[in-house]
Residue frames relative to the residue before (quaternion, step in Angstrom):
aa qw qx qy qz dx dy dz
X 1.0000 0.0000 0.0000 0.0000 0.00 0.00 0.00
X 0.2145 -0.9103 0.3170 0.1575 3.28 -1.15 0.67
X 0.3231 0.6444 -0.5119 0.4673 3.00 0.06 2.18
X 0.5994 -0.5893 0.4362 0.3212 3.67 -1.05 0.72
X 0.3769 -0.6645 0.5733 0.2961 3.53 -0.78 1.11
X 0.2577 -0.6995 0.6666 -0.0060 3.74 -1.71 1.14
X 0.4893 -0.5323 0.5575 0.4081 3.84 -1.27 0.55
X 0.7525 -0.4858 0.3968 0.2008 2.72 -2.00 0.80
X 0.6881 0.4598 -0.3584 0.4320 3.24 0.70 -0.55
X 0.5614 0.5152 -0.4363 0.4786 3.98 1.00 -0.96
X 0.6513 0.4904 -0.4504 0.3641 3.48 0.90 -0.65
X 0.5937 0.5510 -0.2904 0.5095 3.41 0.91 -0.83
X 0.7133 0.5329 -0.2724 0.3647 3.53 0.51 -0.34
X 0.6993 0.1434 -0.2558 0.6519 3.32 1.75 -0.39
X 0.4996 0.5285 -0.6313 0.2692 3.42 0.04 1.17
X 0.1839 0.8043 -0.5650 0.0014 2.99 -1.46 0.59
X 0.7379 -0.4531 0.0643 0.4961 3.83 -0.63 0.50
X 0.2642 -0.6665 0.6415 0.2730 3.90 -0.53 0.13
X 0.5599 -0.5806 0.5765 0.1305 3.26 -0.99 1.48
X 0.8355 0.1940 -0.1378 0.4952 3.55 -1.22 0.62
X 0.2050 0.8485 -0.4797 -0.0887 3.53 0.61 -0.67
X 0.4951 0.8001 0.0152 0.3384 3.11 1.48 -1.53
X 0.8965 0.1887 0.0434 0.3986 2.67 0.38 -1.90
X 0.2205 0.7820 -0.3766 0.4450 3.19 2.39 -0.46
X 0.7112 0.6081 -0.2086 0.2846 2.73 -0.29 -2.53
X 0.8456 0.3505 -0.1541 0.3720 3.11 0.12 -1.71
X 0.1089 0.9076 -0.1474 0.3778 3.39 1.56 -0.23
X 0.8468 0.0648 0.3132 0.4250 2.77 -0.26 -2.10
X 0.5316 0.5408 -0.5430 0.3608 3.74 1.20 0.43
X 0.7518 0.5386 -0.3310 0.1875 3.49 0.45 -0.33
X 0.4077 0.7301 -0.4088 0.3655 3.04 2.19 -0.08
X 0.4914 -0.4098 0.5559 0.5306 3.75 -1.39 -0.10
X 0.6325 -0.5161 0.4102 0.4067 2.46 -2.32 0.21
X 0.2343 0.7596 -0.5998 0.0913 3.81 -1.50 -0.02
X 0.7173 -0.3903 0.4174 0.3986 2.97 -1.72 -0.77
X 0.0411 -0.7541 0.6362 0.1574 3.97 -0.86 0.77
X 0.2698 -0.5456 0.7870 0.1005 3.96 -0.81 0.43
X 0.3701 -0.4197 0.8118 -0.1667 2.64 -1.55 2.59
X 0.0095 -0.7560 0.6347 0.1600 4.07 -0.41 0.82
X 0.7871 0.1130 -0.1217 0.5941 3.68 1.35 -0.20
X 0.3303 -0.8530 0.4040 -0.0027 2.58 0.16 1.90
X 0.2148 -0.8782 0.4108 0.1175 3.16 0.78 -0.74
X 0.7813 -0.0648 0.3050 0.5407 3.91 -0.53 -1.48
X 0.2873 -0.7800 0.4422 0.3370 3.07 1.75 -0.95
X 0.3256 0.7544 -0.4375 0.3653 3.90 0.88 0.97
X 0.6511 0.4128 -0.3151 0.5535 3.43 0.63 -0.29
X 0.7774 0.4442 -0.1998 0.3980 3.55 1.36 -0.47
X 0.7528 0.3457 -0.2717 0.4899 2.82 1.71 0.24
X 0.2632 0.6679 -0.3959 0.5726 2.79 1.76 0.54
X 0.7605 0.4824 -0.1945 0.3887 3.96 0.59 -1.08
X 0.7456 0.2278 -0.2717 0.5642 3.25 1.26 -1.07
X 0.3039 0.7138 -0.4789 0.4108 3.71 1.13 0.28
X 0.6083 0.6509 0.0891 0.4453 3.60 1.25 -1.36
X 0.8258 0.1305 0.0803 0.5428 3.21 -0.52 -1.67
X 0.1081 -0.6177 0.7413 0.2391 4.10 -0.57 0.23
X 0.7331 0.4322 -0.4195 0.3160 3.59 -0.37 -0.70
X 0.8050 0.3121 -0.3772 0.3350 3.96 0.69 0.27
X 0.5694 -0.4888 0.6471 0.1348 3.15 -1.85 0.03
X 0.0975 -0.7331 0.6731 -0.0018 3.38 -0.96 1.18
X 0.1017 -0.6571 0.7449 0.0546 3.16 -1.56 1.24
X 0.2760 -0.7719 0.5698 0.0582 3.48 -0.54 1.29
X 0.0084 -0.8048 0.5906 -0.0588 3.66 -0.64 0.62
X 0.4955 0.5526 -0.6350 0.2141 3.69 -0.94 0.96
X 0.6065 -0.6810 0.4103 -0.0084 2.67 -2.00 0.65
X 0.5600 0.5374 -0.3003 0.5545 2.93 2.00 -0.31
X 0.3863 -0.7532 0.4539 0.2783 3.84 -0.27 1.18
X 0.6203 0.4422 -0.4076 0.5035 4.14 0.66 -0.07
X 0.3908 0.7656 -0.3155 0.4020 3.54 1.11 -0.04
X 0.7782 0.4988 -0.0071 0.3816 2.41 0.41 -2.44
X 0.7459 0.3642 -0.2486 0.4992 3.03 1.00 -1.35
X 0.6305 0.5336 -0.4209 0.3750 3.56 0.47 -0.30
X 0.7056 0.3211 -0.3034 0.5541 3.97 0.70 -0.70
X 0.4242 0.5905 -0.4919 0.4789 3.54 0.82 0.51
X 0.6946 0.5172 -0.2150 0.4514 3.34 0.85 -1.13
X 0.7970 0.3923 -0.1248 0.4419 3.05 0.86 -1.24
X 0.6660 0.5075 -0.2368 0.4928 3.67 1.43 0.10
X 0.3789 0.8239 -0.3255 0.2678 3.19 1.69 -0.27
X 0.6371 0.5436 -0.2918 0.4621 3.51 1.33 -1.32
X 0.6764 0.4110 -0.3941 0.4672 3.93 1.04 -0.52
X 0.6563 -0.6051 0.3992 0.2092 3.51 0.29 0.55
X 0.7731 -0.3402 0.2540 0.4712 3.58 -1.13 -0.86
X 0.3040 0.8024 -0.4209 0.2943 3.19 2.05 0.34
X 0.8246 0.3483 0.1849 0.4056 2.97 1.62 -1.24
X 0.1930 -0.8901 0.3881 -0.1411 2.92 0.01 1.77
X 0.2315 0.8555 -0.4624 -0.0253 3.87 -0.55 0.48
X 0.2602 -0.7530 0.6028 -0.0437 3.87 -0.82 1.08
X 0.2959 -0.7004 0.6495 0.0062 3.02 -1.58 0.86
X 0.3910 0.6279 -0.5918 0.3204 3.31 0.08 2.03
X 0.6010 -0.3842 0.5207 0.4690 3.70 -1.13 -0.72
X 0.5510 -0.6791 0.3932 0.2839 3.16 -1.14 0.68
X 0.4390 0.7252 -0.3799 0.3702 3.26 1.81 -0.58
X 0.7165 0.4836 -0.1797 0.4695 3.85 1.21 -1.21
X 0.3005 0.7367 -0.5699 0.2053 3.51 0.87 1.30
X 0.4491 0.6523 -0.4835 0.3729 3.28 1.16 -1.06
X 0.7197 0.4784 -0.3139 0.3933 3.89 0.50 -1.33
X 0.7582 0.5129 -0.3182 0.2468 2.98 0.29 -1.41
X 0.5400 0.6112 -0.2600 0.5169 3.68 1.83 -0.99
X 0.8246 0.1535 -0.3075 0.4494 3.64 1.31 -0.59
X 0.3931 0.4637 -0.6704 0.4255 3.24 0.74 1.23
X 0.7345 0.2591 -0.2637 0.5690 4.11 0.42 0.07
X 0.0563 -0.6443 0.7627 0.0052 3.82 -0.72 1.46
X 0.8955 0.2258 -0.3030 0.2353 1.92 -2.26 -0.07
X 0.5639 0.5226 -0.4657 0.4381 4.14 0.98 0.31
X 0.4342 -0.7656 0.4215 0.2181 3.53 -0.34 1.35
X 0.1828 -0.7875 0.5534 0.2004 3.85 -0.66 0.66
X 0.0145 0.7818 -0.6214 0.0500 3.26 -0.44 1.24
X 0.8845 0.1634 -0.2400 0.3653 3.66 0.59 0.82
X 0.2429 0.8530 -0.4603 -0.0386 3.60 -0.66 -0.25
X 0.4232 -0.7407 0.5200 -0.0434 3.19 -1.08 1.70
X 0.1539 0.7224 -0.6739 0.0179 3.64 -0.83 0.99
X 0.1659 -0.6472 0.7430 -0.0392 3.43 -0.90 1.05
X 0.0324 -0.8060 0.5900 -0.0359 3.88 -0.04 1.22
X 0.5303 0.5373 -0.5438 0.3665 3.53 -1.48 0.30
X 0.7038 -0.3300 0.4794 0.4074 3.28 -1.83 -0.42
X 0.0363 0.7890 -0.5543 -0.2626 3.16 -1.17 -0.18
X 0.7931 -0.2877 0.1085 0.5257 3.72 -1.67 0.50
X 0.5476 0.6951 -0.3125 0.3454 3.11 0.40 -1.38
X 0.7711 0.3677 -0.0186 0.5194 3.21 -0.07 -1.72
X 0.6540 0.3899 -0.3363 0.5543 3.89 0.52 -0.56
X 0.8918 0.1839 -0.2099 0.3561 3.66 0.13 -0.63
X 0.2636 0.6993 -0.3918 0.5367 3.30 1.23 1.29
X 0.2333 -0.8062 0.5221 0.1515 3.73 0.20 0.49
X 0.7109 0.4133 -0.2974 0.4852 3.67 0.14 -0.96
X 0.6546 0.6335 -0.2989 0.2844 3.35 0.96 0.07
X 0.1580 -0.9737 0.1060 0.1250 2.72 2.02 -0.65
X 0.3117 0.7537 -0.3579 0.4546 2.75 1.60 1.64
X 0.4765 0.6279 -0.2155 0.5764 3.62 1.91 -0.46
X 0.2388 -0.5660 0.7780 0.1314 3.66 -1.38 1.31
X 0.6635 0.6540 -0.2700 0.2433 3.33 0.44 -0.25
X 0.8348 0.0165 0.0354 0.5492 2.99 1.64 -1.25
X 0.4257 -0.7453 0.4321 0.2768 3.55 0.16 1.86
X 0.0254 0.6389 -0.7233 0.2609 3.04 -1.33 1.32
X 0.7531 -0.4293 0.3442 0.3606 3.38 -1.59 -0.18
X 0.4628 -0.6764 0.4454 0.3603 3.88 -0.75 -0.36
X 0.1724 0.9144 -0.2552 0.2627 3.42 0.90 1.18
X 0.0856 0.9706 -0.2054 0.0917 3.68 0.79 -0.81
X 0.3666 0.8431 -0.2013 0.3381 2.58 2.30 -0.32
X 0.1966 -0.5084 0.7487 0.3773 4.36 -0.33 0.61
X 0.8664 0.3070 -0.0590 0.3893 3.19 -0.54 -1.67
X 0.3416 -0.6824 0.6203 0.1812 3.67 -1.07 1.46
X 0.6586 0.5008 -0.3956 0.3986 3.65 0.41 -0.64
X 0.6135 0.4738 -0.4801 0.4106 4.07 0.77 0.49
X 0.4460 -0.6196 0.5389 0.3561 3.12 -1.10 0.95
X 0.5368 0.6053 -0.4847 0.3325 4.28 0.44 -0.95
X 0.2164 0.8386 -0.4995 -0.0219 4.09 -0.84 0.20
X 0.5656 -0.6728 0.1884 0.4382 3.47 -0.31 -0.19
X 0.6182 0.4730 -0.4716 0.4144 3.34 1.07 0.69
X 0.3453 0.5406 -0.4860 0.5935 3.44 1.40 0.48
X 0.5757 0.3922 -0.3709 0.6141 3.87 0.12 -0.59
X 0.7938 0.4322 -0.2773 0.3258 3.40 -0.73 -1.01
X 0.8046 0.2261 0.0240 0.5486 3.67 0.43 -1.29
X 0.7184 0.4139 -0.2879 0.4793 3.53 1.10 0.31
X 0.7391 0.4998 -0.2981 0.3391 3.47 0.86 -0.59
X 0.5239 -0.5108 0.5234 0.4368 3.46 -1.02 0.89
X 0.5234 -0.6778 0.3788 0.3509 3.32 -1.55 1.11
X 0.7549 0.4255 -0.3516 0.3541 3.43 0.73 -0.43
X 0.3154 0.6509 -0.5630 0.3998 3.46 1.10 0.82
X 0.7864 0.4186 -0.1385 0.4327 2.99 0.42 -2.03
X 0.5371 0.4553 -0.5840 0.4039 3.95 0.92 -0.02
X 0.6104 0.6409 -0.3130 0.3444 3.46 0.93 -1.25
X 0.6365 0.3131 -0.3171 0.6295 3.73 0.80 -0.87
X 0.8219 0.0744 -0.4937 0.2742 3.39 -0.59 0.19
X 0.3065 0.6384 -0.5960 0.3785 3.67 0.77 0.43
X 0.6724 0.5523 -0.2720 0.4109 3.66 0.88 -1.89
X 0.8196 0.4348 -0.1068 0.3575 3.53 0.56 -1.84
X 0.7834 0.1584 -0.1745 0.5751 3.57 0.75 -0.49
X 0.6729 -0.3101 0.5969 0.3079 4.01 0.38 -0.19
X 0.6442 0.4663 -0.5754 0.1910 3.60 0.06 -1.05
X 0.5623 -0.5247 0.5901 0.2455 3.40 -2.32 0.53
X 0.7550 0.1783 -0.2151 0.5932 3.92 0.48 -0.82
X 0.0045 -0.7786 0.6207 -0.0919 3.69 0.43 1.07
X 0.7269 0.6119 -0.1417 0.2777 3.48 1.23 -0.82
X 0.4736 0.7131 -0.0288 0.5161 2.12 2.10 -1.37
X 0.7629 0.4501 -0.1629 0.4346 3.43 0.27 -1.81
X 0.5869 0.4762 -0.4127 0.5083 3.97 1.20 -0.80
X 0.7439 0.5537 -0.2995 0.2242 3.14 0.33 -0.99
X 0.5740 0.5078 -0.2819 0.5772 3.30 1.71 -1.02
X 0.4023 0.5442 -0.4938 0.5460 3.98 1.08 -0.48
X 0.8124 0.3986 -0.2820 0.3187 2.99 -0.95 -1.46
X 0.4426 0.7057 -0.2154 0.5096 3.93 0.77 -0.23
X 0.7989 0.4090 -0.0090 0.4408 2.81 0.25 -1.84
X 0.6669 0.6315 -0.2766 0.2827 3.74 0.72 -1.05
X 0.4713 -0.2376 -0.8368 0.1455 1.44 -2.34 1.80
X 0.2700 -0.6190 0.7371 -0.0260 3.33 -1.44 1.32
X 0.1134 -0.8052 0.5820 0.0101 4.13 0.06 1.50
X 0.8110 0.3320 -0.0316 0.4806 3.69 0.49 -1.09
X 0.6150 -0.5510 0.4649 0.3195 3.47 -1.34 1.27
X 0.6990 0.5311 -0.2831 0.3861 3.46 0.52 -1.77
X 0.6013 0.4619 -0.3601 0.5435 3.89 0.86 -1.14
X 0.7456 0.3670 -0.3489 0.4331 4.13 0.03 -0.63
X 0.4811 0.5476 -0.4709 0.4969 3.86 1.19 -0.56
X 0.6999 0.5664 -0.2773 0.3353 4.07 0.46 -1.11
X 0.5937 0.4199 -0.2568 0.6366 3.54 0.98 -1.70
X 0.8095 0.4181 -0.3203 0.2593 3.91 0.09 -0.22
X 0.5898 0.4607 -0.3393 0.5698 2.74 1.96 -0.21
X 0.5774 0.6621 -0.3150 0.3593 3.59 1.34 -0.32
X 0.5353 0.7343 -0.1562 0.3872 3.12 1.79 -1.12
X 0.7755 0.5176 -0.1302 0.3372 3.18 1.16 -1.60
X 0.2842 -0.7422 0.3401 0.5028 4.02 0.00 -0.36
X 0.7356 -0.5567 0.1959 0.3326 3.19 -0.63 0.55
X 0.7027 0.3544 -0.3920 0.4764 3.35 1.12 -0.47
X 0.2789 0.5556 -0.5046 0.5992 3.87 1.54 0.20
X 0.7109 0.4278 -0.4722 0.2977 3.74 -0.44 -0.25
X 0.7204 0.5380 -0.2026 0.3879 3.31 1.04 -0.91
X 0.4991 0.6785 -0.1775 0.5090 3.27 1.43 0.04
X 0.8668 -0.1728 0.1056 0.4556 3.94 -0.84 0.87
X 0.6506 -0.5154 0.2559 0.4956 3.75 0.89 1.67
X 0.9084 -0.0096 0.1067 0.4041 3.33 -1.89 -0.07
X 0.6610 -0.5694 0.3991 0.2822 3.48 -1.17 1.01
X 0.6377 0.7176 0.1024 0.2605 2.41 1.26 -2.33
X 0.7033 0.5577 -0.2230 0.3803 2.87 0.76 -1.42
X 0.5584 0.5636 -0.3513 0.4971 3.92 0.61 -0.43
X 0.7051 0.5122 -0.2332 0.4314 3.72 0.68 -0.97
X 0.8503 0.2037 -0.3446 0.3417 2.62 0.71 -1.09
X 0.3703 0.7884 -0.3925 0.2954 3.08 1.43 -0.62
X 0.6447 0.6333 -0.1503 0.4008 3.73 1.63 -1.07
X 0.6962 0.4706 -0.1991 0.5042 2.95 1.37 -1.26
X 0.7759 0.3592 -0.3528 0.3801 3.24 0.82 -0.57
X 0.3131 0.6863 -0.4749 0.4533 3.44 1.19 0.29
X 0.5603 0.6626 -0.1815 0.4627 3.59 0.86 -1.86
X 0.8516 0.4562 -0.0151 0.2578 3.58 0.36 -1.46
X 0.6531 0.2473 -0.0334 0.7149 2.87 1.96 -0.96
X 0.4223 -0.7444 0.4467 0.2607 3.75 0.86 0.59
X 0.1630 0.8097 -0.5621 -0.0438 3.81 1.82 0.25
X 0.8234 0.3806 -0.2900 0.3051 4.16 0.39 -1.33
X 0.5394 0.5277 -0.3982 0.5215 3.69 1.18 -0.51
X 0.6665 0.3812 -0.3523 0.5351 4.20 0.44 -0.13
X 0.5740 0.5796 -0.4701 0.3370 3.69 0.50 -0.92
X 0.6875 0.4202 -0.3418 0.4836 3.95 0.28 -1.35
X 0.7270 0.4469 -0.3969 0.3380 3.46 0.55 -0.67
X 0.7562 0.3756 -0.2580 0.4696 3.51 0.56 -0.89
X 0.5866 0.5482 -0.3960 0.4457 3.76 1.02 0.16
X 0.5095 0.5537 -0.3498 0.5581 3.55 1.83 -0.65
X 0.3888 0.8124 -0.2648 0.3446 3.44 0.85 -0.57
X 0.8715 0.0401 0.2012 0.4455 2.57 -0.20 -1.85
X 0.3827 0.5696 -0.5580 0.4667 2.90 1.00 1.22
X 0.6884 0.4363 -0.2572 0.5193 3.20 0.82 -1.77
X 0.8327 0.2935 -0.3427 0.3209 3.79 0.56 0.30
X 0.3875 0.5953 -0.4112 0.5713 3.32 1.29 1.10
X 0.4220 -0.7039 0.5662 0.0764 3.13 -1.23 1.81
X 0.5866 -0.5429 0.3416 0.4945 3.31 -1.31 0.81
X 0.7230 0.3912 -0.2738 0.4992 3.44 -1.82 0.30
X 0.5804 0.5167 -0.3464 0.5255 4.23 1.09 0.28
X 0.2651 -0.8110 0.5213 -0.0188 2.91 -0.49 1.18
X 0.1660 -0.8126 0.5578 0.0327 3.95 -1.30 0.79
X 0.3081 0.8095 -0.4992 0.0240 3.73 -0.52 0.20
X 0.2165 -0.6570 0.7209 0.0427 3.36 -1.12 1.05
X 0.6741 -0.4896 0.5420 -0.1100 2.49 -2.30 1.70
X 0.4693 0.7207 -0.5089 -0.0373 3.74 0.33 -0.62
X 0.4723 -0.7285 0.4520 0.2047 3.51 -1.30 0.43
X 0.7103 0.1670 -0.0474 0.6822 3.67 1.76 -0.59
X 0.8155 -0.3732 0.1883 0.4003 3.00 -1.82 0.14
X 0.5188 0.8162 -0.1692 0.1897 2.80 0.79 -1.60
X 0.7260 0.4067 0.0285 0.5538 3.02 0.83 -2.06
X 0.8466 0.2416 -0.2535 0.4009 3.66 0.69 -0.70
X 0.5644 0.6459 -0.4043 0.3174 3.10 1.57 0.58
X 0.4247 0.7387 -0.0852 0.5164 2.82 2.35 -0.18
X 0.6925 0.5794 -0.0268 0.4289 2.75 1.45 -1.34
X 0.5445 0.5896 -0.0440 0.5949 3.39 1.66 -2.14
X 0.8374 0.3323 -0.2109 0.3792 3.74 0.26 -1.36
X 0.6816 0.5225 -0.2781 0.4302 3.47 1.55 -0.15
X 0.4918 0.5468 -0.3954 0.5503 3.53 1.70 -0.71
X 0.6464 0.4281 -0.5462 0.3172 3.75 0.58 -1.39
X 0.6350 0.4590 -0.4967 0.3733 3.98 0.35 -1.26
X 0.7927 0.2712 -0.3525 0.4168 3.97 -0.24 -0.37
X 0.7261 0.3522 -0.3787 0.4531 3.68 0.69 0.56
X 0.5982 0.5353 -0.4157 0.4275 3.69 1.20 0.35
X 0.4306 -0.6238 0.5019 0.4166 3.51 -1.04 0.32
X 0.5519 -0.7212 0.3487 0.2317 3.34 -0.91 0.38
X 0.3091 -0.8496 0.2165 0.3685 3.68 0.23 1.01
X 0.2422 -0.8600 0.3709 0.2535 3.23 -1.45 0.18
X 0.4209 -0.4706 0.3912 0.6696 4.14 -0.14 -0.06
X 0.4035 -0.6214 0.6610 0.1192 2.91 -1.87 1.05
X 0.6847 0.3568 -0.5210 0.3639 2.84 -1.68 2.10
X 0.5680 0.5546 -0.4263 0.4337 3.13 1.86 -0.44
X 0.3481 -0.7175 0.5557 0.2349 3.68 -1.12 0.91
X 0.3481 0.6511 -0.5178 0.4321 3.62 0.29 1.48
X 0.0150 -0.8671 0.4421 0.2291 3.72 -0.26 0.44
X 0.6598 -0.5392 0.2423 0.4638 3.68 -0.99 1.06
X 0.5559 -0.6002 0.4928 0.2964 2.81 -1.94 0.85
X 0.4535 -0.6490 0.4370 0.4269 3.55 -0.84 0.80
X 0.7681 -0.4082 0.4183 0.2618 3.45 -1.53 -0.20
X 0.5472 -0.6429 0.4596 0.2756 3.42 -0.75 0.48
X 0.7965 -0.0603 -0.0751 0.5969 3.43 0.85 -0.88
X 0.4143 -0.6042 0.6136 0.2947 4.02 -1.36 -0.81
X 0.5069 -0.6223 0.5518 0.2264 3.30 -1.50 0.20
X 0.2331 -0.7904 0.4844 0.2937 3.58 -0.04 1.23
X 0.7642 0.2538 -0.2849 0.5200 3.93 1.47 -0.49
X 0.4175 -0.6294 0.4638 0.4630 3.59 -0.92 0.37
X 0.8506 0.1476 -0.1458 0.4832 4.06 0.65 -0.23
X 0.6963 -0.4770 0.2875 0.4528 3.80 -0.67 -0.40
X 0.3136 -0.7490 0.5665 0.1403 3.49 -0.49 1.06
X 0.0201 -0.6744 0.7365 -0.0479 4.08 -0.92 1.47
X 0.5021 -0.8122 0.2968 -0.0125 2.63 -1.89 0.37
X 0.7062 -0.4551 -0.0383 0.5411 3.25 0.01 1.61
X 0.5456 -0.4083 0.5495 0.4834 4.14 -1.25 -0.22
X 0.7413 0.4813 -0.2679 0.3834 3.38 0.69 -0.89
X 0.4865 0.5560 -0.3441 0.5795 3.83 1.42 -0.44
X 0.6200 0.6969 -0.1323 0.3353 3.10 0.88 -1.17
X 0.7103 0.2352 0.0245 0.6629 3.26 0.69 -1.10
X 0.5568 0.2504 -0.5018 0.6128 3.88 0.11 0.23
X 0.8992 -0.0353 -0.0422 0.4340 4.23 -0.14 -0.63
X 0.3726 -0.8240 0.3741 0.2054 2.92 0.19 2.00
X 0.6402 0.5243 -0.3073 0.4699 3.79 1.44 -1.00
X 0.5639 0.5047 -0.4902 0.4324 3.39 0.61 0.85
X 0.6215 0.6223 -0.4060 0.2483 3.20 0.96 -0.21
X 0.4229 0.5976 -0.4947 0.4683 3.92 1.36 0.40
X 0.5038 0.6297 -0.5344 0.2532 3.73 0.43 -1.35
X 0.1326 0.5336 -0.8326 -0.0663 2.94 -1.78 0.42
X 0.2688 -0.6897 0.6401 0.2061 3.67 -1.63 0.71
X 0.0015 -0.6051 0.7807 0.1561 3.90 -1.44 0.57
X 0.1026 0.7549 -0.6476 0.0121 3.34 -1.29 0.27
X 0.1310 -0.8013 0.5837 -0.0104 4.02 -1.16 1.46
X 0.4408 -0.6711 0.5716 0.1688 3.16 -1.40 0.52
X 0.3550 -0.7301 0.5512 0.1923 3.22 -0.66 0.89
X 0.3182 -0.8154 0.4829 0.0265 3.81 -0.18 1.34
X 0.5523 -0.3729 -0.0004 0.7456 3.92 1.40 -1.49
X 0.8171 -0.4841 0.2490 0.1899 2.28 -1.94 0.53
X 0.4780 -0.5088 0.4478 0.5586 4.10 -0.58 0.27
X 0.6857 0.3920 -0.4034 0.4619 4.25 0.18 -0.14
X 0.5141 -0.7597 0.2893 0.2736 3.45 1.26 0.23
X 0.6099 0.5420 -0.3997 0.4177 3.38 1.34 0.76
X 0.4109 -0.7695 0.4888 -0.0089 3.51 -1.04 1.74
């Protein structure tokens, strides 16, 4: 596998439950056999859960966050050459499929957001919760972070991105109290000026002041929605009929991305009215008619599961047009 081998314990340090587990799994038995791409690999649980499962597949693991990597290395090791894992962006599937022909893709799994790991790490500096640096970074090797965002953006950028990235209502508000504030060194100090920002009876409302902002900034930092459409276009056009795709998302944002891109590969395509010809069907289908969440009981053992929502399509023919 390709990734540097880590002590047991770092492994232990980025594991944590995979959301849906269950329903993943089940998912993915009816594809052929082949290759499925884990684009966020993560801890590497949803992937070993699958090949734990399925004999007939192959796991391309993909993340960007280099303790990741090394941790679902570790933890995939027992499946052999079943199991494969890289350190890129999910955007860089198109490559990674043509560095490996002729290995049918018959799935691909995005489970998007932060994860535990990464949230409950401090020096990472993704947590309103726990002061730490301004950082946010999947990938250490970019030069973009979140105090460059924070202390650098014109204020009406940064209202605009988090208006865009989280929804927020005093998006306008919250830059402005930034801007003020600057240089802004520490998570915990920006978690305050955002909670200071809001009015008070807005505080009491949908957890942590905070949580919207940042939730924005780090969107901002890691370019998570401008790559999603691309690398989901992807991996459609590179899934064989009867291959299946589903994405995780945790906010709007993501599943609106998500919703508006299944509809184009599951509508028929329109036509001028009067020609006597009848649309061409669709390329693929919706294996659910709405968004699959997870049980009360998922729920309450991992309270951060309780955003998930699953979409997931079947690939029907293929983007080269063969069925």
């Amino acid at each position: 596998m390709g990734a540097t081998m880590m002590t047991s314990a770092g492994a232990e340090a980025f594991r944590h439950q995979p959301v849906l587990a269950t329903e993943v799994t089940e998912l993915f038995a009816p594809v052929p056999p082949g290759l499925v791409v884990d684009a966020t690999l993560g801890g590497g649980g949803h992937a070993a859960a699958l090949l734990s499962v399925h004999r007939h597949l192959r796991i391309l693991g993909v993340d960007r966050d280099a303790t990741a990597v090394a941790a679902a290395t570790e933890r995939l090791r027992r499946f052999g050459d079943r199991a494969e894992v890289v350190r890129a962006r999910f955007d860089e599937i198109p490559r990674l499929l043509d560095e490996r022909p002729g290995v049918p893709l018959v799935g691909a799994l995005f489970d998007l957001g932060v994860s535990s790991p990464q949230l409950d790490t401090a020096d990472r500096g993704f947590s309103f919760r726990n002061d730490g640096p301004l950082d946010m970074r999947m990938d250490d090797r970019q030069q973009l972070d979140a105090a460059t965002v924070v202390n650098t953006y014109p204020v009406d950028d940064l209202a605009r991105l988090i208006a865009e990235n989280s929804d927020e209502r005093y998006a306008g508000r919250v830059a402005r109290a930034i801007e003020r504030d600057r240089p802004i060194t520490s998570t915990k100090r920006l978690a305050e000026i955002v909670r200071d920002a809001i009015p008070v009876p807005a505080r009491r409302e949908g957890g942590h002041p905070a949580r919207r902002t940042f939730q924005a900034i780090r969107l901002e930092v890691n370019q998570e929605l401008p790559v999603l459409r691309t690398a989901l276009e992807a991996a459609l056009e590179h899934l064989v009929p009867a291959g299946r795709c589903a994405v995780l998302s945790y906010h709007s944002g993501e599943d609106r991305i998500t919703k508006e891109l299944f509809r184009s590969w599951t509508t028929p395509s329109p036509l001028p009215a009067g020609l006597p010809v009848e649309p061409e069907a669709p390329p693929a289908r919706l294996v659910h008619r709405g968004l699959v969440v997870p049980s009360a009981a998922e729920q309450a053992s991992n309270p951060r599961s309780s955003s998930a929502r699953m979409r997931a399509i079947e690939i029907i023919t293929s983007a080269t047009g063969n069925s």
